[in-house]
FIGU-627693 format. One record per residue (C-alpha): residue in three letters; x negated, y negated, z negated. Coordinates in steps of 0.25 Angstrom, whole numbers, plus 5000, padded with zeros to 4 digits. Last residue first. Layout:
AlaXYZ;...
END
This chain:
Unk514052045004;Unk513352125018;Unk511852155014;Unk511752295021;Unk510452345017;Unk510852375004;Unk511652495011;Unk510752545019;Unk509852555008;Unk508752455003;Unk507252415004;Unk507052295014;Unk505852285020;Unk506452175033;Unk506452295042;Unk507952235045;Unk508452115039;Unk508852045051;Unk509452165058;Unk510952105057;Unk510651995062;Unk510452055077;Unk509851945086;Unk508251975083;Unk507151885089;Unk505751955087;Unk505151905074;Unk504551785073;Unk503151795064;Unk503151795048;Unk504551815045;Unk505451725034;Unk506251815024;Unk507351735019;Unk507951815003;Unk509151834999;Unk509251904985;Unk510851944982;Unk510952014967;Unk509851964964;Unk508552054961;Unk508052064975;Unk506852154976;Unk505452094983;Unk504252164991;Unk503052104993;Unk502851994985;Unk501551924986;Unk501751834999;Unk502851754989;Unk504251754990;Unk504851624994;Unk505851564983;Unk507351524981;Unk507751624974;Unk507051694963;Unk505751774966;Unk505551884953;Unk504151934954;Unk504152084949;Unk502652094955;Unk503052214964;Unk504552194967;Unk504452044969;Unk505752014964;Unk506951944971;Unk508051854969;Unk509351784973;Unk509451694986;Unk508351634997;Unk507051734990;Unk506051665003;Unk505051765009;Unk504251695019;Unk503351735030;Unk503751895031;Unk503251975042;Unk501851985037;Unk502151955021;Unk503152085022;Unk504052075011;Unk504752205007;Unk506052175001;Unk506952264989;Unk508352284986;Unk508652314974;Unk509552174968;Unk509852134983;Unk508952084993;Unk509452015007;Unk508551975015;Unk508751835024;Unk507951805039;Unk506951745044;Unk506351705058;Unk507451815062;Unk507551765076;Unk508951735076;Unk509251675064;Unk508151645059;Unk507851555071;Unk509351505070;Unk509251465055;Unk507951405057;Unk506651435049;Unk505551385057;Unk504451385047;Unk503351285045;Unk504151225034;Unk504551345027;Unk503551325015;Unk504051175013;Unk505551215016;Unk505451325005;Unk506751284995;Unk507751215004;Unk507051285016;Unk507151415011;Unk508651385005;Unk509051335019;Unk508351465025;Unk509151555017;Unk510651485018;Unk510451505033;Unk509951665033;Unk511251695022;Unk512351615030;Unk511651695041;Unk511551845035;Unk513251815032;Unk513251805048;Unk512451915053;Unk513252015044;Unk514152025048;Unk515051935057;Unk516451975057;Unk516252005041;Unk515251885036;Unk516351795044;Unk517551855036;Unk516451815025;Unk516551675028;Unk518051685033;Unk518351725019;Unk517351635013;Unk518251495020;Unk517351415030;Unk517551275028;Unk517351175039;Unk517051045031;Unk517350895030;Unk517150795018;Unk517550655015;Unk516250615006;Unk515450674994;Unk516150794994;Unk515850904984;Unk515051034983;Unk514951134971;Unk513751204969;Unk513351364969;Unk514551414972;Unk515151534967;Unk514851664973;Unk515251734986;Unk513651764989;Unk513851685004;Unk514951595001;Unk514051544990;Unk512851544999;Unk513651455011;Unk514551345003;Unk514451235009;Unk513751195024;Unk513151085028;Unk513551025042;Unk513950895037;Unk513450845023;Unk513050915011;Unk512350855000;Unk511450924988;Unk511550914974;Unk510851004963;Unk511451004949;Unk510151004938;Unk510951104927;Unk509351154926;Unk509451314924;Unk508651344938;Unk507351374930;Unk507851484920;Unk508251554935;Unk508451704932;Unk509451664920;Unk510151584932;Unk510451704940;Unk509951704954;Unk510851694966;Unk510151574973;Unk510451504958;Unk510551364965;Unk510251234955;Unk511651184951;Unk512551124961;Unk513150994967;Unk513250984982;Unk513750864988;Unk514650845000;Unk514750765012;Unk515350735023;Unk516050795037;Unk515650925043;Unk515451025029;Unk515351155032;Unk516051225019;Unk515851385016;Unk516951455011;Unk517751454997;Unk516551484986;Unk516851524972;Unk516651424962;Unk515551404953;Unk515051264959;Unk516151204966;Unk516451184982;Unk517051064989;Unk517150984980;Unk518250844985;Unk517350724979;Unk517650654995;Unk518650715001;Unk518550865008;Unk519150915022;Unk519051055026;Unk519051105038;Unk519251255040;Unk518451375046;Unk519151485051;Unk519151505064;Unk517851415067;Unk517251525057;Unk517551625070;Unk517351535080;Unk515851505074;Unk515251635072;Unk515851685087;Unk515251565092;Unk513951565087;Unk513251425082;Unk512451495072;Unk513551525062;Unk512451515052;Unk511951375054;Unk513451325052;Unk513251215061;Unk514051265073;Unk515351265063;Unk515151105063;Unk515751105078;Unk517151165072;Unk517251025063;Unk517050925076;Unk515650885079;Unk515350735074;Unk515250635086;Unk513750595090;Unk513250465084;Unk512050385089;Unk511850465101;Unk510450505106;Unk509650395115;Unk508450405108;Unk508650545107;Unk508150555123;Unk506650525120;Unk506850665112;Unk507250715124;Unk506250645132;Unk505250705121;Unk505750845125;Unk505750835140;Unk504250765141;Unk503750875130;Unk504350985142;Unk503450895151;Unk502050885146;Unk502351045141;Unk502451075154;Unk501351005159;Unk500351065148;Unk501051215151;Unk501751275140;Unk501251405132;Unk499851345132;Unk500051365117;Unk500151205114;Unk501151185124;Unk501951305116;Unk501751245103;Unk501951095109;Unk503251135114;Unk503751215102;Unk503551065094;Unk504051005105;Unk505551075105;Unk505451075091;Unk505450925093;Unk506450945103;Unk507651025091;Unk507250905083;Unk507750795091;Unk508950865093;Unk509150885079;Unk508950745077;Unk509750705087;Unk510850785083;Unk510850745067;Unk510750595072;Unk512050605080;Unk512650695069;Unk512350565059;Unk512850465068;Unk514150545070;Unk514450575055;Unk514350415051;Unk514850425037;Unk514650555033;Unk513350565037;Unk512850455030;Unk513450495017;Unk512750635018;Unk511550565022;Unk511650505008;Unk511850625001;Unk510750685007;Unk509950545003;Unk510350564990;Unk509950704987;Unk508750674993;Unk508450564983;Unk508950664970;Unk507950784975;Unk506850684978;Unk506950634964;Unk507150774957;Unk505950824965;Unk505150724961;Unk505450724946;Unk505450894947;Unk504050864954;Unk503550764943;Unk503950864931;Unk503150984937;Unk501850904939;Unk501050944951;Unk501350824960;Unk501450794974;Unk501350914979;Unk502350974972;Unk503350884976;Unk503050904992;Unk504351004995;Unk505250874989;Unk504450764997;Unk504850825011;Unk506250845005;Unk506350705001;Unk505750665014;Unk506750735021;Unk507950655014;Unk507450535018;Unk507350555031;Unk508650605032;Unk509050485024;Unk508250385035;Unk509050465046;Unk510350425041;Unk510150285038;Unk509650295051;Unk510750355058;Unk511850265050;Unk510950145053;Unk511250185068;Unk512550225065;Unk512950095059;Unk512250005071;Unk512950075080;Unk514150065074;Unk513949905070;Unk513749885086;Unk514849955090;Unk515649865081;Unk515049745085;Unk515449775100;Unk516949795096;Unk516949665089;Unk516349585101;Unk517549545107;Unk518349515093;Unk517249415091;Unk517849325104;Unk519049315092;Unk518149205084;Unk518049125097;Unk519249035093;Unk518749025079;Unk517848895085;Unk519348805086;Unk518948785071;Unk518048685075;Unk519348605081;Unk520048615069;Unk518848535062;Unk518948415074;Unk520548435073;Unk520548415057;Unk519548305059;Unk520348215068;Unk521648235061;Unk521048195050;Unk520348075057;Unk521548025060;Unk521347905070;Unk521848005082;Unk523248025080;Unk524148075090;Unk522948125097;Unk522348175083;Unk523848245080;Unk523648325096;Unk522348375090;Unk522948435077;Unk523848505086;Unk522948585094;Unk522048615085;Unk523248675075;Unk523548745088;Unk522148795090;Unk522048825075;Unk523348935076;Unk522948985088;Unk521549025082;Unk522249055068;Unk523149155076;Unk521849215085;Unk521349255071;Unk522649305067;Unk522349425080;Unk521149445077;Unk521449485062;Unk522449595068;Unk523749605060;Unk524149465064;Unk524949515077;Unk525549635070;Unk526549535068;Unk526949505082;Unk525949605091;Unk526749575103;Unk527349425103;Unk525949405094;Unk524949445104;Unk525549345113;Unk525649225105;Unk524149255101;Unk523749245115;Unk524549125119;Unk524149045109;Unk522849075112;Unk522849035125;Unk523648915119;Unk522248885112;Unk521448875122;Unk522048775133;Unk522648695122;Unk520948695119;Unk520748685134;Unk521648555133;Unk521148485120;Unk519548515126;Unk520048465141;Unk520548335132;Unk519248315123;Unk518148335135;Unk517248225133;Unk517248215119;Unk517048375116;Unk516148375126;Unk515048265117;Unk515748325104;Unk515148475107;Unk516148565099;Unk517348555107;Unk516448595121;Unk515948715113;Unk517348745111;Unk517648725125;Unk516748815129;Unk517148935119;Unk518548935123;Unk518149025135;Unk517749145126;Unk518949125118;Unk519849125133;Unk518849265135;Unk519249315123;Unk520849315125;Unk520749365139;Unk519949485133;Unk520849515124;Unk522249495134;Unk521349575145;Unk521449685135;Unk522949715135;Unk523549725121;Unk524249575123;Unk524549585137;Unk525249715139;Unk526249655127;Unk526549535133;Unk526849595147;Unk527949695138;Unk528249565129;Unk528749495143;Unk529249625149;Unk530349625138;Unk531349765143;Unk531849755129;Unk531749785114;Unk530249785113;Unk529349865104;Unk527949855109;Unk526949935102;Unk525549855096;Unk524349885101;Unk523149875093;Unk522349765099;Unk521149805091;Unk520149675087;Unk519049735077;Unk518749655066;Unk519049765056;Unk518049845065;Unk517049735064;Unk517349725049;Unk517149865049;Unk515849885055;Unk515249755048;Unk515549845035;Unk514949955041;Unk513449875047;Unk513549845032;Unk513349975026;Unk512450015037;Unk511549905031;Unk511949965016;Unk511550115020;Unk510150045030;Unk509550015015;Unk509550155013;Unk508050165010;Unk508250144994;Unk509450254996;Unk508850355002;Unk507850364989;Unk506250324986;Unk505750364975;Unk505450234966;Unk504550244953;Unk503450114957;Unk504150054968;Unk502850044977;Unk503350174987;Unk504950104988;Unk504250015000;Unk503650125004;Unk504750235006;Unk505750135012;Unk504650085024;Unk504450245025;Unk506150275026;Unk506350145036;Unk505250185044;Unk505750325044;Unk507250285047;Unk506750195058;Unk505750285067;Unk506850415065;Unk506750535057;Unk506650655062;Unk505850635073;Unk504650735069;Unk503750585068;Unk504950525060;Unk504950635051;Unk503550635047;Unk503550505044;Unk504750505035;Unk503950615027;Unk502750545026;Unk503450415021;Unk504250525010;Unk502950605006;Unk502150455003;Unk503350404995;Unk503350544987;Unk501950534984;Unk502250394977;Unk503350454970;Unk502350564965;Unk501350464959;Unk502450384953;Unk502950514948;Unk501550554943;Unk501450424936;Unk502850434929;Unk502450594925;Unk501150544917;Unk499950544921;Unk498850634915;Unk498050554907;Unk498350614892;Unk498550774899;Unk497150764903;Unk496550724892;Unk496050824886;Unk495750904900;Unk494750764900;Unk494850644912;Unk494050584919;Unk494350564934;Unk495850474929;Unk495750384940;Unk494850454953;Unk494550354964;Unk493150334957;Unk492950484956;Unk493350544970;Unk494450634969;Unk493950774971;Unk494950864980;Unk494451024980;Unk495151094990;Unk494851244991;Unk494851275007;Unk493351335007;Unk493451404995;Unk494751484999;Unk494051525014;Unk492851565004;Unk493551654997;Unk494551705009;Unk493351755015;Unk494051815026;Unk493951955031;Unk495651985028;Unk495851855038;Unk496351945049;Unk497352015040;Unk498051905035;Unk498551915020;Unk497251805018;Unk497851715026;Unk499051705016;Unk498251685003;Unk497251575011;Unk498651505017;Unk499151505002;Unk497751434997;Unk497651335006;Unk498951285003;Unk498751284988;Unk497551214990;Unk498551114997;Unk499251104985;Unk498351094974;Unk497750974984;Unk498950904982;Unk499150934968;Unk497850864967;Unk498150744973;Unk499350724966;Unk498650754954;Unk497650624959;Unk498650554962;Unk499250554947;Unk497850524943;Unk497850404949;Unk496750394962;Unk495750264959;Unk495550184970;Unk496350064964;Unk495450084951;Unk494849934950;Unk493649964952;Unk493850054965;Unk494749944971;Unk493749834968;Unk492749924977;Unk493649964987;Unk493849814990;Unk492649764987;Unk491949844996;Unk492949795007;Unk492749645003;Unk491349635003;Unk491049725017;Unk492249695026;Unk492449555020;Unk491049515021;Unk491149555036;Unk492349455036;Unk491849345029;Unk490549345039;Unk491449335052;Unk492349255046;Unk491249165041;Unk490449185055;Unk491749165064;Unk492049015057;Unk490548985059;Unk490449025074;Unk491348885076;Unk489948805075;Unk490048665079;Unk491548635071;Unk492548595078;Unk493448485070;Unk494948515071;Unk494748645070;Unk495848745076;Unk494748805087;Unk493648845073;Unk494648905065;Unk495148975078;Unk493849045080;Unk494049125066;Unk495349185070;Unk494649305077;Unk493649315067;Unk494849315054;Unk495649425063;Unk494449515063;Unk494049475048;Unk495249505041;Unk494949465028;Unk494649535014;Unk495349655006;Unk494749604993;Unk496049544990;Unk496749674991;Unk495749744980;Unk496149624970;Unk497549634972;Unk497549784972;Unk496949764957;Unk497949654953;Unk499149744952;Unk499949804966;Unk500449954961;Unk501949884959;Unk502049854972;Unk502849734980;Unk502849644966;Unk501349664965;Unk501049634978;Unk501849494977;Unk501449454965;Unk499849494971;Unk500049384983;Unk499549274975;Unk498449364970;Unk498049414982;Unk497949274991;Unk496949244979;Unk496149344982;Unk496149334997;Unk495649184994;Unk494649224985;Unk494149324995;Unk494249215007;Unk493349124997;Unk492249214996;Unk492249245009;Unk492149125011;Unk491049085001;Unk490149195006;Unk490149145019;Unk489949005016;Unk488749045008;Unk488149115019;Unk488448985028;Unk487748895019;Unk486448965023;Unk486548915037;Unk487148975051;Unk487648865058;Unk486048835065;Unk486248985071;Unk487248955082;Unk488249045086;Unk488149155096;Unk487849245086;Unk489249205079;Unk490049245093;Unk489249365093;Unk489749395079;Unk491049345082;Unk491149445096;Unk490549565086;Unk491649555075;Unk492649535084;Unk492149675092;Unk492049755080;Unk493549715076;Unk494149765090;Unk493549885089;Unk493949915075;Unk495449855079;Unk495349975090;Unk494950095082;Unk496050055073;Unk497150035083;Unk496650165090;Unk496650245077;Unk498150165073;Unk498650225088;Unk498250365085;Unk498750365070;Unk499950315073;Unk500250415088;Unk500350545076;Unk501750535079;Unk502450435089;Unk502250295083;Unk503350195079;Unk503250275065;Unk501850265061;Unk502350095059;Unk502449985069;Unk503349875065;Unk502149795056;Unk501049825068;Unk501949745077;Unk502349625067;Unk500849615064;Unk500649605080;Unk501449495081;Unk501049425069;Unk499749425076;Unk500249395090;Unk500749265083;Unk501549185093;Unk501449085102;Unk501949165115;Unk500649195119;Unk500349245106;Unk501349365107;Unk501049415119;Unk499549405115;Unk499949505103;Unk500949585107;Unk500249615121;Unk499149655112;Unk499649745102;Unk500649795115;Unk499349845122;Unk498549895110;Unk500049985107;Unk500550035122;Unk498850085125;Unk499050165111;Unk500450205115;Unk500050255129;Unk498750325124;Unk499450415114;Unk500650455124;Unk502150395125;Unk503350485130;Unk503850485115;Unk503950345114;Unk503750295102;Unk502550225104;Unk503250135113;Unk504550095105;Unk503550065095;Unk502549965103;Unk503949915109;Unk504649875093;Unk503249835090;Unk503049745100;Unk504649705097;Unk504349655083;Unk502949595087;Unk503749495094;Unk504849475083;Unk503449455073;Unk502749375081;Unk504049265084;Unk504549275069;Unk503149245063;Unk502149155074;Unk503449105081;Unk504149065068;Unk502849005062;Unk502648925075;Unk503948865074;Unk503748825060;Unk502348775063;Unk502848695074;Unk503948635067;Unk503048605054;Unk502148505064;Unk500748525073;Unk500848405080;Unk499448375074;Unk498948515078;Unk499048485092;Unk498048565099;Unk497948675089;Unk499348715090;Unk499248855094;Unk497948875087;Unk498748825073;Unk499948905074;Unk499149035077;Unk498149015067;Unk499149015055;Unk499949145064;Unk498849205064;Unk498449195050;Unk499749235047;Unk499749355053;Unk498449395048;Unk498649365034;Unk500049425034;Unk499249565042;Unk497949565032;Unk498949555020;Unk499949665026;Unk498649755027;Unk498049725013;Unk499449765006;Unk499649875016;Unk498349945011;Unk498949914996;Unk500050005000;
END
C-alpha cells in the first residue's frame, strides 16, 4: 500500500508540474496580459479536458487488448503508438499530455488485458523507460560538456549540496502536512512511514526534461543555461544513491522490514504444507513399479524445504521455550493476520475468474477495488452487502420506472353506448382513439414553440404584438377543440388520466389569457391588469409539457435496460463473490494452524456466503429472464472453453494439424466474440421445461413423460414451510420460481449420534434454494424423516413429485434410476466436502453416468469391499460407515478412504460409498452392470440392492 502511496505522489507532483509549466510556456510571450480568466480556463482545459481525453484513450487501448483475434506484437506495437498519439494529440490542442497519460494508466488495470499479456507489456514498458532514462542522462551530460568551464567554481559544490538539501526539507515537510490525511485513510500509517516516504526523492528524468524551460521562461537570460541542468542533473544522481540508501536504511532502523510474528506462522504453516505436498506425491510414486530402484532417501533429502527468515527482517528472532507461550500473539492478531490473507485470496480469486470468463471485466473490477479499499479497515471481512452499492442505484433506476409507467399516456378506449343511428358521435368517436389525433396534437405544440420564443424576446414581441394575439387565439381554440372532443366521448372518464386534466388547466390559462388581455385593451393605464397578463403569459411555457408524453415510452426502455444490466452485474459480482468464499474456505488451513482462528474464519466465511446466496436468491426472483440470460451465456461460454482447453491438448500432441488447429481456435474465439452480442433477457421455460434439469432423468423422453404425467404445481406464499424436520417425506420438490431456505442440524449421513461426539453442536446449518434446486432427494430415498425443514423466503413455484410416483418410477425403471438419484446425490457430497482433492477430476453427472468414470457401492452391515489402489483413485465413505477390516479403523461418512486400507466392511445399516477409477474404462451403456467385478463379497441375494 505504501508503494502506491509513493506512486500517487510522484503521479500528482507530476501532473501538476506539467500543468504549472504548461500554463506559463503557453503564455510566455504575454505574460503581462496574463489574468485570473486565463488561468481559469486554462486550468479547466489542463484538468477536465486531459482527463476526458485520456478517458476515451483508454476506453480504445482497452477495447483493443481485448480483443480476442489480437497477438502479442499487435498489442505492444497498439500500446507505444496510442501513448504517444495520446500525448502529442493532446498538446496540440493546448492541453496537458501528462495528465492525459496519467488519466490513461489510471483506467487501465491487469483486467483490460488478455491473460498472461500484463506481464509482457509491463516488461516492454520497463525495459523501455530504462532506455529512454540512460539516454536523457547521457544527452544533459553532453549538453554539460559542451558548456564552458570558467562557470564551474567552488561555490557551485556547496550549492549543490544545499539544494539537495533544501529539496529534502521541503519533501519532509510536504510529508508532515500530508500525514493527517494518510493516517485517516489507514490505520498502519504512523510517523515511521512518514519519515521513510520523505526519503523517496525527486523524479530526475522528468525534472531534466523540464529544466531547459527555467532557463526559456526567465525574464533576465542568464549567460550560462548549462547550470539549471547541472544542479538537477547532480541532485538527482544524489537522490538515486543518498536518498535510496536511506531509505531502506531508516526502514530497517526503525522496524518497518521486520516480519511480525504472526506472518511468520503463516509462513511457516505454508511451507508445512507444501512439504506436506512433497511428501504425499514421494508415498505415491514409491507404489509405482518402475521407480522401485530409486533412492527414495536421498530423493526426500533433496526436496525437504528449509525456509530461514533472515535475521534483521526477523521480530521476535529471540526467544526461549519458556517464554514462548508469553510472546506468542494472541488470537486478535492472528485474526487481523488472517483477514489480511483473506483479502489477498478473494482479489486473486476474482482475477482468476475473470481470465477463465466467469466473471466479467466490471464486476471484478468492482469486487478488487471493493476488497481493498475494505483491506486497511482494521477488523473488517469484506460481505456482499459492502459491494452492493449498485442494490440502491438499481433501486432508484425502479422508482424512475414506475413513475414513467404512471406517467405513461394510454388512450384506453372507452365503449360507445349510443341510443341512435348519431353519425356525428360515430366520426367523433373514430377521431379521438385514432393515432393521427395524437400525433396532430403534438405536432401544433411543437409549432407553438416559435411563437413563444418570439413572446419571450421584447424586441419581437414589440414589433409583432397583433400576429402574437392572433396565433395565440389561433393556439389556444385548437385546444379548445381538442379537449372538447375527447370530453363528448370520454365524459367523466375524461379526468381520469393525469394527461388529460393537464391539457384542461392549459385551455383553461389560454382562456383566462385571452380574457385578461382584452381588459388591458379596455383598460390600458392598469398596471395590474398589466402585470397579471405579462405573468399569465410565462405560464403560456406549460404548453410544451404534453411534448414529454412522446418520449415517455423511449424513457421507459431506457430505464429497463439499464435495470437489467445493473441486474446482471449486481448478479455477477455476487456469484463472484460467493466463489471466493469458497476458494477461501478449502484454504483456511493454510493460513493459520491455530484451531480456534480457523472455526472463526470459517464461521465468517460460512455466514458471508450464506448471505450472498440469499442475495442471489433475491435477484433472481425478481428479474428471472435477465438472470436465465446470464445462466445461458455463461454455460455456453463454458462448454467453448473446454472446447479450447481439448483443442490445445490435442494440437499439443501433434493429433491436429498446426493450420487446422489455427482455424478451429479461429471458429471458437468467434463464437465467444459472438457473446457480446448475446440477449440480455431470455423468457423463463415453461414448468414442463424445468423436468430437463433433474440431472437424474438425463434429458430421456420416456424418463421425463412418465413423471410429466404425474408431476403437480404447487404454489407456495411467502413464510409458507414447505418441509419440516422429523417429519416423514411427501415427494421431491423442484422449485421453478423463488426461493426457499434451508434450516437443519449438522447431517447425520445415517450414522448415530452417540457414534459422532463431535456432531453434537445444536449449530443450525442454513443453506438457500433457488430455481432449478431440488428438495427433498435422500430423505425420499431412505424413506426417513427429513433431515431439515425448508421455507419460502419469496412467492414460490415448484413441480412436485409425490413418493408414490417416485417409487412407482423405481418400479417401471429399476434399477438404473434409484442408482441415479444415489450417483447424483454422491458426487454433490464429494464435491461439497472434497472439492480441493477433486479439482483436477472431471467428475460429471453424464460422464459418470455413462462412461462409468465413477460409480456408487453399496455395503451393508457384513458385506465387505476389496480396494484396488491401481483401478481405484478415490474412495470416498458418501453415507453410513465402514471399517478398515485389517487395522479396525472405523471411517464415518463423509470421508475418503485412505491408500492404506485395503479391504473395508460396512457397519451401517446403509453404507454408500463413490469409487472414482484410475484410468477410463471402456464405455458401458448397461446400468445395471455398474457394480460388477468391483471386489464385493456377498451372496446372490445381498447382491441385489433393491429397497
Amino acid at each position: 500500500m505504501y508503494t502506491d502511496i509513493i506512486r500517487g505522489e510522484s503521479m500528482i507532483i507530476c501532473g501538476f508540474t506539467s500543468i504549472v509549466f504548461g500554463m506559463f510556456r503557453r503564455h510566455s510571450h504575454h505574460l503581462p496580459m496574463f489574468r485570473e480568466l486565463h488561468m481559469i480556463v486554462d486550468l479547466s482545459m489542463d484538468i477536465f479536458g486531459s482527463i476526458i481525453c485520456g478517458y476515451w484513450c483508454a476506453r480504445i487501448i482497452q477495447f483493443t487488448l481485448t480483443d480476442l483475434f489480437s497477438n502479442t506484437l499487435t498489442n505492444v506495437i497498439i500500446c507505444v503508438s496510442m501513448v504517444y498519439m495520446t500525448f502529442y494529440i493532446v498538446e496540440f490542442f493546448g492541453m496537458s499530455g501528462m495528465v492525459a497519460l496519467i488519466t490513461v494508466g489510471l483506467n487501465l488495470d491487469s483486467l483490460s488485458f488478455k491473460p498472461r499479456m500484463e506481464f509482457i507489456i509491463t516488461k516492454f514498458f520497463k525495459m523501455f523507460s530504462s532506455v529512454f532514462q540512460d539516454l536523457i542522462y547521457t544527452f544533459f551530460g553532453i549538453v554539460i560538456g559542451c558548456g564552458e568551464i570558467k562557470y564551474f567554481r567552488f561555490h557551485t559544490v556547496s550549492f549543490m549540496f544545499i539544494l539537495f538539501a533544501t529539496v529534502n526539507v521541503v519533501r519532509l515537510l510536504t510529508t508532515v502536512l500530508v500525514s493527517p490525511i494518510l493516517m485517516r485513510s489507514s490505520y498502519e500509517y504512523n510517523w515511521r512511514w512518514g519519515v521513510v516516504i520523505a526519503w523517496s526523492g525527486i523524479k530526475g528524468v522528468f525534472s531534466l526534461l523540464l529544466a531547459p524551460d527555467i532557463h526559456n521562461l526567465a525574464e533576465k537570460k542568464t549567460k550560462s543555461p548549462q547550470m539549471f541542468i547541472l544542479y538537477l542533473l547532480v541532485t538527482s544522481l544524489m537522490t538515486m544513491g543518498i536518498n535510496s540508501y536511506m531509505m531502506t536504511h531508516s526502514a530497517r532502523t526503525l522496524g518497518l522490514c521486520a516480519i511480525s510474528l504472526p506472518r511468520q506462522m503463516a509462513m511457516q504453516n505454508a511451507i508445512k504444507h507444501i512439504q506436506e505436498i512433497i511428501q504425499n506425491t514421494i508415498t505415491l510414486f514409491k507404489t509405482e513399479k518402475i521407480l522401485t530402484n530409486v533412492n527414495w532417501t536421498l530423493v526426500e533429502e533433496k526436496t525437504k524445504i528449509e525456509y530461514i527468515i533472515p535475521s534483521d527482517t526477523v521480530q521476535f528472532s529471540h526467544v526461549s521455550h519458556d517464554e514462548k507461550e508469553e510472546e506468542s500473539p494472541t488470537d486478535e492478531v492472528l485474526m487481523e493476520e488472517a483477514r489480511l490473507h483473506i483479502a489477498i485470496i478473494q482479489m486473486r480469486s476474482f482475477e482468476k475468474q475473470c481470465n477463465n470468463g466467469i466473471l466479467g471485466v466490471e464486476a471484478a473490477r468492482i469486487l478488487i477495488g471493493a476488497a481493498k479499499s475494505y483491506c486497511p479497515i482494521q477488523g473488517k471481512f469484506m460481505s456482499i452487502y459492502d459491494v452492493s452499492t449498485y442494490v440502491r442505484a438499481r433501486s432508484w433506476l425502479m422508482k424512475f420506472k414506475n413513475m414513467l409507467t404512471f406517467l405513461d399516456y394510454r388512450t384506453d378506449k372507452a365503449p360507445l353506448i349510443l341510443h341512435g343511428n348519431n353519425k356525428f358521435m360515430i366520426f367523433v368517436y373514430r377521431i379521438v382513439f385514432s393515432e393521427e389525433f395524437e400525433y396532430t396534437g403534438h405536432i401544433i405544440t411543437f409549432i407553438y414553440i416559435y411563437p413563444m420564443i418570439m413572446h419571450l424576446w421584447p424586441m419581437a414581441r414589440e414589433l409583432n404584438v397583433a400576429g402574437l394575439i392572433l396565433v395565440n387565439y389561433y393556439f389556444v381554440s385548437l385546444y379548445v377543440l381538442e379537449s372538447a372532443l375527447k370530453i363528448i366521448i370520454l365524459k367523466r372518464k375524461y379526468f381520469r388520466q393525469y394527461w388529460n386534466t393537464l391539457e384542461f388547466i392549459i385551455v383553461l390559462t389560454g382562456i383566462f389569457d385571452i380574457f385578461f388581455i382584452h381588459l388591458v385593451r379596455w383598460r390600458p393605464d392598469n398596471l395590474v391588469l398589466i402585470q397579471i397578463v405579462i405573468i399569465i403569459g410565462y405560464f403560456r411555457i406549460i404548453r410544451f409539457i404534453p411534448l414529454i408524453k412522446t418520449i415517455i415510452p423511449l424513457l421507459i426502455n431506457i430505464a429497463d435496460v439499464q435495470i437489467k444490466k445493473r441486474l446482471r452485474l449486481m448478479y455477477s459480482i455476487t456469484k463472484g463473490y460467493v466463489k471466493s468464499q469458497e476458494d477461501a474456505k478449502f484454504l483456511i488451513k493454510q493460513i493459520s494452524s491455530r484451531e480456534s482462528i480457523n472455526q472463526k474464519l470459517y464461521e465468517i466465511l460460512e455466514t458471508n456466503q450464506r448471505d450472498a446466496v440469499k442475495e442471489l436468491g433475491l435477484i433472481e426472483h425478481e428479474g428471472r429472464d435477465v438472470v436465465i440470460a446470464l445462466k445461458t451465456r455463461q454455460a455456453i461460454r463454458n462448454v467453448i472453453a473446454k472446447a479450447l482447453k481439448n483443442l490445445t491438448f490435442l494440437w499439443s500432441r501433434g493429433i491436429i494439424d498446426k493450420h487446422e488447429g489455427v482455424e478451429m481456435n479461429k471458429v471458437l474465439l468467434a463464437k465467444i466474440k459472438a457473446l457480446n452480442n448475446f440477449p440480455m433477457a431470455i423468457p423463463p421455460p415453461t414448468p414442463e421445461k424445468y423436468l430437463h434439469n433433474i440431472l437424474w432423468l438425463e434429458n430421456k423422453d420416456v424418463l421425463i413423460e412418465f413423471f410429466k404425467e404425474r408431476a403437480k404445481l404447487a404454489y407456495f406464499d411467502y413464510g409458507d414451510v414447505i418441509c419440516k424436520e422429523g417429519e416423514m417425506p411427501q415427494g421431491i420438490y423442484l422449485i421453478i420460481s423463488g426461493m426457499a431456505i434451508l434450516h437443519s442440524s449438522p447431517p447425520t449421513f445415517g450414522i448415530d449420534s452417540a457414534l459422532r461426539p463431535d456432531r453434537e453442536s445444536k449449530t443450525m446449518f442454513t443453506e438457500y434454494c433457488t430455481s432449478g434446486d431440488v428438495i427433498g432427494e435422500l430423505s425420499c430415498l431412505l424413506k426417513r424423516e427429513s433431515e431439515c425443514t425448508a421455507i419460502c423466503e419469496t412467492i414460490l413455484q415448484a413441480c412436485f413429485i409425490s413418493l408414490e410416483d417416485l417409487y412407482e418410477g423405481f418400479d417401471v425403471f429399476w434399477p438404473s434410476l434409484e442408482y441415479k438419484i444415489w450417483l447424483k446425490l454422491a458426487l454433490s457430497i464429494a464435491y461439497q466436502y472434497f472439492e480441493s482433492s477433486l479439482i483436477d477430476e472431471d467428475l460429471t453427472f453424464r460422464k459418470c453416468a455413462e462412461l462409468n468414470l465413477a460409480y456408487v457401492q453399496t455395503l451393508s452391515s457384513y458385506n465387505e469391499m476389496i480396494i484396488d489402489n491401481e483401478t481405484m483413485k478415490f474412495v470416498i465413505v458418501v453415507y453410513g460407515s465402514v471399517i478398515d477390516t485389517k487395522r479396525e479403523v472405523p471411517y464415518l461418512a463423509p470421508c475418503i478412504l485412505p491408500k492404506t486400507c485395503g479391504q473395508v466392511q460396512g457397519t451401517s445399516d446403509l453404507s454408500k460409498l463413490l469409487v472414482i477409477q484410475a484410468s477410463e474404462p471402456v464405455k458401458n451403456n448397461n446400468n445395471a452392470k455398474v457394480m460388477v467385478n468391483t471386489g464385493v463379497r456377498m451372496t446372490k441375494k445381498e447382491h441385489n440392492w433393491k429397497r
